[in-house]
Every structure is written in structure tokens, then in C-alpha cells.
GUBA-952464 format. One record per residue (C-alpha): residue in three letters; y, z, x. Coordinates in steps of 0.02 Angstrom, whole numbers, plus 32768, in hexadecimal, padded with zeros to 4 digits. Example, Ala and Ser with C-alpha at 12.3 -4.5 7.8 and 13.67 -1.06 7.14 Angstrom:
BEGIN
ALA7F1F81868267 SER7FCB816582AC 
//
This chain:
BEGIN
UNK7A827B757948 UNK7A267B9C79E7 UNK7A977B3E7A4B UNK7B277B907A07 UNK7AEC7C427A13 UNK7AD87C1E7ADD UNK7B767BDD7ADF UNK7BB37C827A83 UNK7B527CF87AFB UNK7B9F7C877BA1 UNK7C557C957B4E UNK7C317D457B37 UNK7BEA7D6C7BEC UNK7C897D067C3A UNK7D0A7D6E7BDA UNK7CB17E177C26 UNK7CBB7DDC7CC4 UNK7D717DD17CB7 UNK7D927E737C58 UNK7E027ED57C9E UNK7DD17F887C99 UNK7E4980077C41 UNK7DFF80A77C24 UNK7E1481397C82 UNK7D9F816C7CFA UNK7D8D82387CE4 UNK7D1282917D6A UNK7CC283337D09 UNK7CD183E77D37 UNK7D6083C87DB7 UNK7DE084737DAC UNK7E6A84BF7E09 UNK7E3985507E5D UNK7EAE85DF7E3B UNK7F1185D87EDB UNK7F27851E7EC2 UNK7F69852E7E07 UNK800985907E59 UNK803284FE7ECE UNK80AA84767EB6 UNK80AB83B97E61 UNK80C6832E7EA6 UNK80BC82807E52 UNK80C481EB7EDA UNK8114814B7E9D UNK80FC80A87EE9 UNK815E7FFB7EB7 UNK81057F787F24 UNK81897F077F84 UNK82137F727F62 UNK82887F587FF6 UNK82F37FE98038 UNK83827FA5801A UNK83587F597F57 UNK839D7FFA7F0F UNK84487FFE7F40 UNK845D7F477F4D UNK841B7F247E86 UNK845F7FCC7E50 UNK83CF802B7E1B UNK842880B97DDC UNK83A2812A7D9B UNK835381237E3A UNK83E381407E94 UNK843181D87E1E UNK837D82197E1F UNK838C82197EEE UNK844982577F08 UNK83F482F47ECE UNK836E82F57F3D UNK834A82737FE3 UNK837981BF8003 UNK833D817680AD UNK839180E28108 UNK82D7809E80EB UNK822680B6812A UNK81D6805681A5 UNK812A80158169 UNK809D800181DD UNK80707F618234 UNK803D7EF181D7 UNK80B87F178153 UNK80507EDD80C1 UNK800E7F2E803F UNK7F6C7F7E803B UNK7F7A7FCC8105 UNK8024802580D3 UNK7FF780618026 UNK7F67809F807E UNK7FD280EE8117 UNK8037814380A9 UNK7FB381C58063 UNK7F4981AF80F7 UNK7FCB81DD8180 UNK7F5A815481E6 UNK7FAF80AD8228 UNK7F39801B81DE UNK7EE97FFC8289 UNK7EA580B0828D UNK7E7F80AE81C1 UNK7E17802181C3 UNK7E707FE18155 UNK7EC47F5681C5 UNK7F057ECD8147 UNK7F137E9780A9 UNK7E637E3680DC UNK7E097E388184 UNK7D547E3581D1 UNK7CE07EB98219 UNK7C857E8582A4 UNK7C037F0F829A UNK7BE67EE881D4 UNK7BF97E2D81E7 UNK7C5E7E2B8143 UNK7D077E21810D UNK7D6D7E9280B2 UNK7DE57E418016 UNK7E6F7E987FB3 UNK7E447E157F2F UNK7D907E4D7F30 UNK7D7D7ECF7EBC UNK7CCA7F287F03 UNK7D077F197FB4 UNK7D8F7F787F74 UNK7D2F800C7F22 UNK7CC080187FB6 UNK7CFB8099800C UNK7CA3807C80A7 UNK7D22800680E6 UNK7DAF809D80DF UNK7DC5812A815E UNK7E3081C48167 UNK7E44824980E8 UNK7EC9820C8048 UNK7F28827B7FFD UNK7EC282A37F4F UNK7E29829E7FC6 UNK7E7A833B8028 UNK7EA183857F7B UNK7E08837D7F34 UNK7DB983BB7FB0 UNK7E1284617FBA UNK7E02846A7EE6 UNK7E9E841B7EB4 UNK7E8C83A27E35 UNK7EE482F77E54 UNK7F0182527DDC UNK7F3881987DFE UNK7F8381117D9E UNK7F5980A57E31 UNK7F6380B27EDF UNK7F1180577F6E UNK7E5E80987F8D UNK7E55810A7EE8 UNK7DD680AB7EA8 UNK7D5C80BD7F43 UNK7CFA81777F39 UNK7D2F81908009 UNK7CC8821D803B UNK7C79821A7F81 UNK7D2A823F7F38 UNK7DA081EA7EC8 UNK7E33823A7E5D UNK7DF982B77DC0 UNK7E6082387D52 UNK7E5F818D7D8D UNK7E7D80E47D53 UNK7E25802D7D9E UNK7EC77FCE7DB7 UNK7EE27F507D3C UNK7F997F037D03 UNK7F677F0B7C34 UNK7FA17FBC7C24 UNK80577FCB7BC1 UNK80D580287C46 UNK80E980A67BB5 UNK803B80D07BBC UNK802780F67C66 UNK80C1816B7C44 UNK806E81C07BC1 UNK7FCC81D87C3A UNK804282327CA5 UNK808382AA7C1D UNK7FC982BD7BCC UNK7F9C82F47C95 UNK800A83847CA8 UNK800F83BC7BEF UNK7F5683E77C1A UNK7F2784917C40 UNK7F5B84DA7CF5 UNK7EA684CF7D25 UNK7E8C84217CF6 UNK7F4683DE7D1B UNK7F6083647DB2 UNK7FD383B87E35 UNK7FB182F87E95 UNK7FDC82537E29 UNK7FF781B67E77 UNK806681297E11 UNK807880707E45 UNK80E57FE47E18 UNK80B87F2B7E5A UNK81397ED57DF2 UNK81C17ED37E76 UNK81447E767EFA UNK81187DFD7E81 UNK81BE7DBF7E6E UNK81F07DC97F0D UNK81687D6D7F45 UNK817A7CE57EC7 UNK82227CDF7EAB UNK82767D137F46 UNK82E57DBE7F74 UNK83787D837F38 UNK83417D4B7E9D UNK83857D6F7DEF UNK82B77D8D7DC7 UNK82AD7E057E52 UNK83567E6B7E12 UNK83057E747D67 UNK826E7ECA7DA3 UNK82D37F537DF8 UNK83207F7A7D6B UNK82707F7C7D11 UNK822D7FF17D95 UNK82E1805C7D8F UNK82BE80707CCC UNK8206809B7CD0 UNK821E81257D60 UNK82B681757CE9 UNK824981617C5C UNK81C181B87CBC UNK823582367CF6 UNK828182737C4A UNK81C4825D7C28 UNK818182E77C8B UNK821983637C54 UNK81D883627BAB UNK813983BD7C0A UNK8195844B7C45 UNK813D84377CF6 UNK81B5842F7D9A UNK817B838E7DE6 UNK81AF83467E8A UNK81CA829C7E7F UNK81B182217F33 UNK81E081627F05 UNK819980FB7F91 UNK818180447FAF UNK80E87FFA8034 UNK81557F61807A UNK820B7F098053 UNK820E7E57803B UNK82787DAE80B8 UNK82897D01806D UNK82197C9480F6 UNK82277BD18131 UNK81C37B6D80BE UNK81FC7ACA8102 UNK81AB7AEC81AE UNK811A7B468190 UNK80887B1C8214 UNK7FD87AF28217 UNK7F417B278281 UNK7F687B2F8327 UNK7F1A7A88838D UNK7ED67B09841B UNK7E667B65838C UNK7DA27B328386 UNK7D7F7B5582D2 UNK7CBC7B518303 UNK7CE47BDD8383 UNK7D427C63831A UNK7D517CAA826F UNK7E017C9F822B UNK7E477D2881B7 UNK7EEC7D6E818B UNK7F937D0A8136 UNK80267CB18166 UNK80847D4981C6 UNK7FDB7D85822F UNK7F457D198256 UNK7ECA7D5E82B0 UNK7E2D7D078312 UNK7D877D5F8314 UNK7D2A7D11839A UNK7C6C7CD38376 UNK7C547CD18436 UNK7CCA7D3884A4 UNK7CB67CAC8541 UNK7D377C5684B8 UNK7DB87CD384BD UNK7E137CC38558 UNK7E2B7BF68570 UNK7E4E7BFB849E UNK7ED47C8684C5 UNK7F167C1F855D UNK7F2B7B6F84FA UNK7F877BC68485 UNK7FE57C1D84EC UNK80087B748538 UNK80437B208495 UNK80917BA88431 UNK813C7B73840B UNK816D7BCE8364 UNK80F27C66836B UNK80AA7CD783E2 UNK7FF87CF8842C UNK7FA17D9A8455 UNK7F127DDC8482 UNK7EE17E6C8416 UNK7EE77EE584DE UNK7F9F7E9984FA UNK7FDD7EBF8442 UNK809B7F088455 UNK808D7FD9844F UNK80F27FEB83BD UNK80917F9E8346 UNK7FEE8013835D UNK7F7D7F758354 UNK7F2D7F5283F9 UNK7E927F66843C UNK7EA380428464 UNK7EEB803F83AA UNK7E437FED8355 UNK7DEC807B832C UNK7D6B800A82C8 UNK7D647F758311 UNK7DC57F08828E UNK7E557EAB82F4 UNK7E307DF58314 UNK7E1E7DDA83CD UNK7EC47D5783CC UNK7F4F7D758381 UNK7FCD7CED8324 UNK807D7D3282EE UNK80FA7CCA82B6 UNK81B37CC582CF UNK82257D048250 UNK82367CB781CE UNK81AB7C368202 UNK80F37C5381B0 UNK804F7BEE81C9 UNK7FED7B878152 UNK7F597B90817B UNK7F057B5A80E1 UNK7F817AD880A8 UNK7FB17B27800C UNK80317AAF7FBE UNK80947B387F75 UNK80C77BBA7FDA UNK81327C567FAB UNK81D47C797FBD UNK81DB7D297FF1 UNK81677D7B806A UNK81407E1180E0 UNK80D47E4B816B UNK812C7E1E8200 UNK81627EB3827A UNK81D67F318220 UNK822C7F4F82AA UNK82577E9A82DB UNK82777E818226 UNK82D37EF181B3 UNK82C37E93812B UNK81F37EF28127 UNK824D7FA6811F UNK82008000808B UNK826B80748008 UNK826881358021 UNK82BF81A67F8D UNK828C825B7F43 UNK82C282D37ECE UNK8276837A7E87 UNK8275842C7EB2 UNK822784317F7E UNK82AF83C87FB3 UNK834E83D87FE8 UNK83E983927F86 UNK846783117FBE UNK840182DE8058 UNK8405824E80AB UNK837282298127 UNK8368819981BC UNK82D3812881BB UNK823B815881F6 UNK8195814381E8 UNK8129810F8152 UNK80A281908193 UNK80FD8210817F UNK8100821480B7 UNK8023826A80E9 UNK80798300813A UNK810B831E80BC UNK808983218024 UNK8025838A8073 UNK80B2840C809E UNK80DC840D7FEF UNK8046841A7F91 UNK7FEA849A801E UNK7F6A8438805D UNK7F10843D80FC UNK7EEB83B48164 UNK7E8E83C0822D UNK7E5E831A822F UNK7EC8828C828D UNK7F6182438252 UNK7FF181E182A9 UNK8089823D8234 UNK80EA82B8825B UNK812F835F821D UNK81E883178236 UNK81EB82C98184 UNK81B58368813C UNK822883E28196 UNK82B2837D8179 UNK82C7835980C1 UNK825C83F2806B UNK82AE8491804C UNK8273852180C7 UNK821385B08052 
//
């Protein structure tokens, strides 16, 4: 019986481990301040991997009735590297991912001799690794209370604060639950009731990642998002509160080479550099820097289908060089594939079909999706793309926050598409 009973207590300590936590994380005595409870809503949707273009092309037609009422961009270009955690983060940061922190989806910091993983769930909620000011931080700080049903950094208390209403992200909650969290939010009193929710979506990614762009599995989960944001939408009617609605995506989604995918580079001295990143960005973090410059000049020498830079020589446009690492995070060479080529650098024997990260402007295919609807905008308006750090400023504006720290959006976004009071 003994024998058994520690076999119960392992099974038991293995199936904690990975629980998947699905209550709602509530911070007490959080209120709107009076001023605040007279300001606007905003609820800030995400589907992750929803390329600009997957709308119109697979006929999302909530989305795009919901939109022909309010804004529909070309797209929105994601920051470099177009990849998931550095835009989400961009886009209620205002910060490009070099000046964030938050560089890639993993990287290494030289000055913590660690390395930070999406996949690792108390890197994640440490919010030491994040910089800037997001968007329910701001709010919170100037007493308006805030909520998430995910979002990128939520989880991590940056400068001691998360969300009022919050939730550890987790993919065991029913879609119509997380709807009803949003209606049980802003049926609450004014002084408890979120003018800030966040919403994401990673269904879209998934597919495309697995199956492809122009997969049948990819159109289906459009059409999955398309019906949950309607059913959100009718949703929040029955509430009676005026919400302004932004649907946003982080990154789009190309179909890549798998036949010719490449290995580590001969020139590269695994015993003289840490390698991190994935197949679209690799990035060498010297051990000794007497190994940069011949390492960067081998490869230089032998690069046929990628190219080589040194973090200082990075091209402008992509804010990731040398002036641009505010924290020190950039590898000190830099591998970047040709479209549609990727690396394989740990020989994984099955390899995606779809993929992003390479340079959205070299590659459309990473453009993001940009759509609104809801009183503070404008009607019938269609918007060029622009920048995915722009979606900071244009929150702000609307809910009447202020903001002196550094960003790298703009006002354009905002004075563009919202309705002049």
C-alpha cells in the first residue's frame, strides 16, 4: 500500500505541475476615480498571426461590416522582428522591441547572464525583463481600472502593477466564457468597471504556422475569430456601455522553403558564442569580443543565402543596431535569411510551414491587420499603413491618459482616424 500511496502523491504532484491556471486574478481596492469613471472604453483585440490581408481575402464579414463603420487600414507594419511577443508588446508600449527590452521571442542579457523564454512561464511574469510604461500600467496609475483576457506582459507586476481583473494565459477557457468575463466587467459598477480590457486570439497563428496561409485550416480559424469578435460585440450591447472596439494583429504570416533550409554556419565557433533566436533571426552573443570581428568576416566571406551584420551596421529602418539597444540584448552578429529561406539550426526534422519575422518592409507577407469601430472614430475611413507603435498614442488619446515618458509613435494615427471633440 505504501508503494502505491507514493505513486498516488508523485501522479498527483505531476498533474499540478501541468495545471493550467484559470481563475481570475482580482487586485483589491482598485477604483475609478471620479474623473476617470466619465472617460471612454476601449477593449483591445488581438488575433495572433492574423495577416492584413486574411480579412478580405477569407471574407470575414463581421469584421469587415463591423469596420466599414468605423477604420480599415491597408495594414500595420509590425516592428522588427515581426514575431510575437516584441510587437504585442510595441503595441501598448509605443516602444520598438530594441528599446522595450523586450527584443525577441527569446534572447540573452549579457548583464544578467540569463536568457529570457516566451515558453518559460516565470521569466515571463518577471517583470524585470520589460521596460516602458503599457497601457493598463498608465491607467492604473492615474486611477483607472483596467482588465485582460491576455496580453503580452499582463502577467508580470511592471512597476508593481498588473490589470485590476486579470487572467494567467491558459488555452482551457471556453471562447464563450471569456465573452461572458467581458460582459460581467462592464456590468460592474462605474467605479469598479474596466475602461482598459485587452482580448487575444492565438488560433489564427497556430494554423498558420502549422498548416500554412493558404490553408483550408487557416480559413477556418478566421472565421472562428470573425464569429467570436461578433459574438463579443452583440455581447457588450446587451451592457448598455459605448465601447470602442480596436481589432489588431502582432505579425501576418509567408509560407517559407522547407526543402532548403540551412544549418550552422561553418565560420561559427560554437565554443566562442552563445546562439539564440529562430530560423528568421539568429543572433551571436560573443563569450570573448577578440571573436567578433574575424567570426563576422568568415561569414561575411561565405554567406551565400543570408546576410551578416554587425549589431553597429544593422540597416536604420529596422531600429535594431547598436544606438537602438537600449539594454544591451542584440547579439553582437547578426544572421538573416533570404526570403523565403530559414535556418535550422537545431535540426528539427519537422519544420513549419508558415512563418514570420523577417523585415516587414522587405516582406509584406509580416504586415499585421488594423480595423476599428465604436463611437471616437470616424466612419467609412480608410487609413494607409503605418506603424504598429502608433496603436500607444491612439489609446491614450481616447481614454485621456498622460504619458511624458519615451515612445517611438506618433500622434498621426490618432489625429487621423478619431473624431475631433
Amino acid at each position: 500500500m505504501k508503494k502505491y500511496s507514493i505513486l498516488l502523491v508523485f501522479l498527483l504532484l505531476v498533474s499540478a505541475a501541468f495545471a493550467q491556471d484559470t481563475t481570475q486574478k482580482i487586485i483589491p481596492n482598485r477604483k475609478n476615480s471620479i474623473a476617470q469613471q466619465k472617460k471612454p472604453y476601449v477593449i483591445l483585440i488581438s488575433a495572433d498571426g492574423f495577416r492584413y490581408d486574411y480579412a478580405k481575402r477569407y471574407n470575414a464579414q463581421h469584421l469587415l461590416g463591423l469596420s466599414a463603420k468605423g477604420v480599415q487600414a491597408e495594414s500595420m507594419i509590425p516592428s522588427y522582428p515581426s514575431v510575437t511577443f516584441p510587437n504585442h508588446y510595441a503595441l501598448v508600449s509605443g516602444l520598438y522591441p530594441s528599446h522595450s527590452g523586450l527584443v525577441n521571442n527569446s534572447f540573452y542579457d549579457r548583464a544578467r547572464d540569463d536568457s529570457y523564454s516566451m515558453g518559460n512561464k516565470q521569466k515571463v511574469k518577471d517583470s524585470s525583463w520589460y521596460f516602458g510604461s503599457p497601457l493598463w500600467v498608465l491607467a492604473e496609475q492615474q486611477k483607472m481600472v483596467s482588465a485582460s483576457f491576455y496580453w503580452v506582459a499582463s502577467e508580470a507586476a511592471i512597476q508593481g502593477i498588473n490589470p485590476t481583473y486579470y487572467y494567467v494565459y491558459n488555452d482551457k477557457i471556453d471562447i464563450h466564457d471569456r465573452i461572458s468575463a467581458v460582459v460581467n466587467w462592464l456590468k460592474l459598477p462605474e467605479d469598479k468597471r474596466p475602461h482598459l480590457i485587452t482580448f487575444y486570439f492565438p488560433q489564427v497563428d497556430h494554423a498558420g504556422h502549422t498548416f500554412g496561409p493558404d490553408a483550408s485550416e487557416t480559413e477556418h480559424e478566421v472565421h472562428f475569430v470573425d464569429s467570436a469578435v461578433n459574438e463579443l460585440n452583440k455581447a457588450v450591447k446587451t451592457t448598455g456601455v459605448d465601447v470602442n472596439f480596436i481589432f489588431v494583429s502582432d505579425h501576418g504570416m509567408t509560407k517559407i522553403d522547407r526543402e532548403h533550409t540551412m544549418g550552422i554556419p561553418a565560420a561559427i565557433d560554437t565554443a566562442k558564442f552563445k546562439i539564440s533566436g529562430d530560423g528568421i533571426l539568429v543572433e551571436l552573443y560573443a563569450k570573448d569580443k577578440a571573436a567578433i570581428q574575424p567570426t563576422y568576416d568568415r561569414l561575411k566571406a561565405e554567406a551565400k543565402d543570408y546576410d551578416v551584420y554587425l549589431k553597429a551596421n544593422m540597416p536604420a529602418n529596422m531600429h535594431y543596431s547598436t544606438a537602438d539597444d537600449w539594454h544591451n540584448r542584440i547579439g553582437d552578429i547578426l544572421l538573416i535569411p533570404h526570403y523565403p529561406l530559414i535556418f535550422n539550426l537545431w535540426n528539427n526534422k519537422k519544420i513549419n510551414i508558415g512563418w514570420h519575422g523577417y523585415d516587414p518592409y522587405a516582406v509584406k507577407d509580416m504586415h499585421a491587420t488594423f480595423l476599428t469601430w465604436g463611437p471616437a472614430f470616424k466612419t467609412g475611413k480608410q487609413v494607409p499603413s503605418f506603424k504598429n507603435v502608433d496603436v500607444f498614442n491612439l489609446v491614450n488619446r481616447i481614454l485621456g491618459l498622460k504619458y511624458n515618458g519615451k515612445v517611438d509613435g506618433t500622434d498621426q494615427l490618432a489625429d487621423e482616424i478619431l473624431i475631433k471633440k
